[in-house]
C-alpha positions, 0 to 999 in steps of 0.5 A: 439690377441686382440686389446682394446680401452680404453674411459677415461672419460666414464672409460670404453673399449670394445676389438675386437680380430683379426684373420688372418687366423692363424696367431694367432701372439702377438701384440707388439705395437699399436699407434693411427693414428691422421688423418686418425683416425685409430689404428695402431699395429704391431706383428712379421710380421704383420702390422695392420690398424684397423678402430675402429669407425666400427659399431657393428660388422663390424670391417674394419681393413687392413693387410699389409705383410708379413715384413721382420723380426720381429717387436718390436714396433711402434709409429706415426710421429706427423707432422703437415705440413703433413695433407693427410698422417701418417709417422708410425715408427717401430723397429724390431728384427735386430736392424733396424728402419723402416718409413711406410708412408700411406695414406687414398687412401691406405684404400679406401675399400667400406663398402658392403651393407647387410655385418655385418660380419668384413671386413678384406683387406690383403695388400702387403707389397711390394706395401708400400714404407718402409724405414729402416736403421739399426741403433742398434746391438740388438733389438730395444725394444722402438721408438718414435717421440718427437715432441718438438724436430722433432726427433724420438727416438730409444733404444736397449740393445746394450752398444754401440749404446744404444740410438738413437735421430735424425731427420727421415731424418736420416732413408734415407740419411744415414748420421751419427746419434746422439748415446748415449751408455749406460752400458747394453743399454736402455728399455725405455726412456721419455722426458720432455719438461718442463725440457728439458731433455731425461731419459733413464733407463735400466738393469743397474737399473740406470736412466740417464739424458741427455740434448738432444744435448750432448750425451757424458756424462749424466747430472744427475743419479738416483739410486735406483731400485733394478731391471732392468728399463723396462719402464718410462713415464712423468708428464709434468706438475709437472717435474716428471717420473715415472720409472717402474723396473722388479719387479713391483716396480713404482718409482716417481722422480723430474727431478729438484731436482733428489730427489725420491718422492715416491715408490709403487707397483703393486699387481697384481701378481708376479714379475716372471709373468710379461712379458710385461708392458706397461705405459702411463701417462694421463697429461690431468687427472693426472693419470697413466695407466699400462697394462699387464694380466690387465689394471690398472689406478692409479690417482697421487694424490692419490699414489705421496706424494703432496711434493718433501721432506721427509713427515713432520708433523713438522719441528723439532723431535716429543716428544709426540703423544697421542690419544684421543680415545673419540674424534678420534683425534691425539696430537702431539708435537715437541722439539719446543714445538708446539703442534697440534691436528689432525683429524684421519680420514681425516688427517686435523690438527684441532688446535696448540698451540704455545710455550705452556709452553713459549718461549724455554720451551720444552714440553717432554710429555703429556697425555689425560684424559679417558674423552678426555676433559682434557689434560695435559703436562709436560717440561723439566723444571718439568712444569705441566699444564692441558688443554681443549682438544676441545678448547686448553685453558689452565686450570690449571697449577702447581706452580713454587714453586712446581717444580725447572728448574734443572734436573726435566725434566719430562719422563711421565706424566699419567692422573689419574682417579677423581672425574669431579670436580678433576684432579690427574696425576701421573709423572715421573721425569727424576731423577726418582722421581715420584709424584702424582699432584692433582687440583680441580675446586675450585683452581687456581693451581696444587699442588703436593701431593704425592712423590714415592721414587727416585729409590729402590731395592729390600729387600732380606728378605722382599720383601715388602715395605710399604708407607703411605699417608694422610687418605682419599687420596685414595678410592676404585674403579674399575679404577686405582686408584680413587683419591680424592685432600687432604683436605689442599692445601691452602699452597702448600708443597715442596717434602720434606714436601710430603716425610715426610708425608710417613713412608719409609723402609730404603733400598738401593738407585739403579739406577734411575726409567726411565719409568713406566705404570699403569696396572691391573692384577687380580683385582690389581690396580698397578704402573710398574717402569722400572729402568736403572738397569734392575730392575722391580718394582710393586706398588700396589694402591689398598684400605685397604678394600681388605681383603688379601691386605696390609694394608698400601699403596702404596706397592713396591713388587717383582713378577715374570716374564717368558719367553713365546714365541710371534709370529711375523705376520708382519714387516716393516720399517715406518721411515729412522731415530728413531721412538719415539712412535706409537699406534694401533687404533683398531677401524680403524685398522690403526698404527700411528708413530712418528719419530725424523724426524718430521713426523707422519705416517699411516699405515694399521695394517693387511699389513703394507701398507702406507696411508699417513702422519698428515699435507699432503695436500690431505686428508688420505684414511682410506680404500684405500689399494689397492695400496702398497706404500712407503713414499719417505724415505723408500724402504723396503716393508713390510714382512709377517713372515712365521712360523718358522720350530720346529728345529729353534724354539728350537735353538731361544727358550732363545730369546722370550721376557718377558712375565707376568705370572698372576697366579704366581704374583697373588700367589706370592703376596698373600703370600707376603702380608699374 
């Protein structure tokens, strides 16, 4: 067995193992002795004294035995009107609880002169007087001495007399004593003096909060572990505990709300692994301390979420979160239309906008140019305007004449790539109706110059529908698609001017267009639309001087799509409520979510694990993933997922995905086109 003495500030400890003959006995508790400065353990029928401060290897400890049954654990009475003596009390195997006092005449050994070697004394145990009671029908597995109330604590797995809180005086008159029963008994159990409450915790995976002089019902429960309570320890300063269950599984609570605050997990191991565990929390640092197969020092700021609520980045639902990859910055914007703009790395929010398209005026989307200079915004009233990312002044805005506040809110909004003189965005009402809005730096507005039927289907015969625009609106270019503003904007045209500008088949009207994306397969440059139908539209973008291209542009086009089997590595839940978008930052290798709830989540991509949230106090730790946690409204960890046996694979073969076969749209289009 060996005994360690940690230095916190040095962050540091050295160890020296015990040997008593053979007598090779686990340690099953140890606390520090105040005035005689020692450290005091225990094992099954051993009682230790052990005067750390011995130089170098002369190591003075003192053993008193044998004792009658096993002991379980120990802690030391701090009382102060006792000044030449320390009161020890232990628990045992039997349920009894006993009082040791001692003091420094007990341990007057002489150091021997040229003696290196560890000078160990073996004590009688008959020579001490030891106090007992038997006070629980189990074993007793935890004891101390709350100073603030002059009461010693004991807890046992009895149901009956499962906890116990009274005066040590209790221990030799034999008058009744304070007992708390509890379903399956007590671990562990904490007090907080702030509070002014005992939490007690057990196998029945419930914590209790009781008020120290009533012991026939609790005042508050906390739910949530999944395993049996083995240990819980106090945050005095902020009113929190911190409970550990079987499965290694830390939960951080706030006695004043009884509301979870956070949850993470110790990785050291397995569950199945873990037969002790101790825990102490350092309120003079901050900082927690766990021990079993090692020493772990977790400092609070870094694994608690520095708020007693659900981590908000804003109050109201997230609309829109964009990533600007040139400035390794974040935007998002709520249903109250504020509109923030956050530093990736260090979760600091940098600059908001308030009501950027005015009072009640709801922004639904918004996209960033490939530069990361421009930024551009759409509304639920058909609104466009363009941005200075880097400043958030407004540059441009679209006329109102140009859109209508009645069922124009806008679904997408994709900046298109132009000239440094130029603006294109590309739109998707909500009706479906899809536009191209354009603006250069000469002009004051943003003019719609181009309009994409509402919805279509597909022709049986022809599966190619051809549109015309303006002469010059489109070059060729290696980006999708290179746009150039029209000659004549002075006078801004409605939609039905833009759509008498395009020659149309004639083909039936389907359901509206709900979503859409650009995309370049094999040198095409082409829109994807999704409709409420199922249906999946392609529009090629590419010049004329393609030699096997249509001639009149854009083109609508059927392709072909195949089943193609995609295997998941790896799944968590980031949110308790609907997540309305993310993106993976390669770089970084981080996933960022955003959710109707209002927050906006990191997490690493690789393993699922939780770094913090846009709009927390602290600043985000990109690399430190040495600690897997949960925000406060999520309990499941993140799953790996192992490779399915063959015979599963063929019973899921019809469930993969879509997936796009580029050869055969590459032919398929060809023939179409020829």
């Amino acid at each position: 067995m060996t005994e360690k003495f940690i230095n916190l500030q040095r962050k540091s400890f050295f160890s020296y193992p015990f040997y008593f003959h053979q007598d090779t006995a686990w340690i099953t508790g140890c606390d520090f002795l105040p005035l005689l400065k020692c450290v005091v353990a225990v094992t099954e029928r051993t009682v230790i004294v052990w005067d750390y401060k011995s130089k170098g290897s002369q190591n003075n400890c003192f053993v008193i035995k044998p004792m009658e049954n096993g002991l379980l654990c120990v802690c030391t009475v701090t009382m102060s009107d006792h000044l030449a003596k320390d009161n020890i009390l232990m628990g045992d195997d039997k349920g009894y609880v006993l009082l040791l006092t001692v003091t420094s005449d007990h341990f007057g050994l002489k150091q021997r002169k040229g003696k290196k070697e560890s000078q160990l004394q073996v004590l009688d145990s008959k020579t001490f007087n030891i106090v007992k009671r038997k006070l629980h029908d189990d074993w007793v597995v935890k004891i101390k001495y709350i100073s603030d109330l002059n009461c010693f604590g004991s807890c046992s797995s009895d149901s009956i007399h499962s906890f116990v809180l009274d005066d040590i005086k209790r221990l030799e008159d034999n008058l009744p004593v304070k007992e708390f029963s509890v379903p399956k008994g007590v671990n562990a159990f904490t007090y907080c003096g702030k509070a002014k409450v005992i939490v007690t915790g057990g196998r029945d995976k419930l914590l209790r909060l009781w008020h120290p002089a009533i012991n026939s019902r609790p005042t508050g429960k906390l739910s949530g572990h999944q395993h049996s309570v083995v240990e819980i320890v106090t945050n005095e300063k902020d009113q929190h505990v911190i409970s550990l269950s079987s499965a290694k599984i830390f939960r951080v609570w706030d006695i004043q709300t009884l509301s979870l605050l956070q949850v993470f997990h110790d990785n050291q191991g397995s569950p199945g692994e873990m037969e002790t565990f101790a825990m102490v929390f350092d309120n003079d640092r901050g900082t927690l301390i766990t021990g079993s197969t090692v020493i772990d020092i977790y400092p609070l700021t870094h694994m608690i979420q520095d708020t007693k609520q659900v981590p908000q980045t804003h109050e109201k639902s997230i609309n829109v979160l964009v990533y600007n990859r040139a400035f390794h910055q974040i935007l998002t914007i709520c249903s109250e239309s504020i509109l923030k703009v956050w530093d990736l790395e260090t979760g600091y929010q940098i600059y908001q906008i308030e009501d950027a398209h005015g009072l009640n005026t709801e922004v639904t989307c918004a996209a960033i140019e490939i530069n990361g200079f421009y930024l551009a915004t759409g509304t639920c009233d058909g609104a466009v305007k363009i941005w200075e990312f880097e400043s958030g002044q407004e540059v441009k805005a679209l006329l109102l004449s140009q859109h209508s506040r009645d069922g124009c809110r806008l679904l997408k909004i994709v900046y298109l790539k132009a000239s440094k003189s130029q603006h294109a965005l590309l739109v998707l009402e909500q009706s479906g109706k899809m536009k191209i809005i354009q603006g250069n730096s000469v002009q004051r507005y943003l003019y719609v110059t181009w309009v994409l039927p509402e919805a279509v289907s597909f022709p049986r015969r022809n599966p190619v529908v051809s549109l015309s625009l303006k002469p010059d609106t489109l070059q060729t270019h290696d980006f999708f698609p290179d746009i150039q503003l029209l000659s004549d904007t002075s006078s801004p045209m409605n939609d039905t001017e833009v759509r008498n500008t395009s020659k149309f088949h004639k083909v039936p009207v389907t359901e509206d267009q709900k979503c859409f994306d650009v995309l370049k397969v094999e040198g095409c440059s082409l829109i994807a639309t999704g409709s409420a139908n199922g249906a999946i539209i392609l529009w090629d973008f590419e010049s004329a001087s393609q030699p096997w291209w249509h001639t009149e542009l854009p083109e609508m086009w059927l392709c072909c799509f195949f089943p193609q089997q995609i295997k998941e590595e790896l799944c968590w839940r980031a949110h308790s409520t609907e997540v309305v978008d993310l993106f993976h930052e390669e770089e970084k290798n981080v996933v960022v979510t955003a959710s109707i709830d209002g927050s906006v989540r990191l997490w690493h991509a690789m393993n699922g694990y939780y770094l913090g949230y846009f709009g927390q106090p602290r600043k985000l730790e990109l690399l430190d993933i040495s600690r897997l946690i949960l925000p406060c409204d999520v309990n499941n960890f993140p799953t790996t997922i192992k490779e399915e046996s063959k015979h599963m694979e063929k019973k899921k073969k019809c469930e993969y995905p879509l997936m796009l076969d580029r050869d055969n749209l590459i032919f398929q289009f060809k023939k179409w086109s020829s």
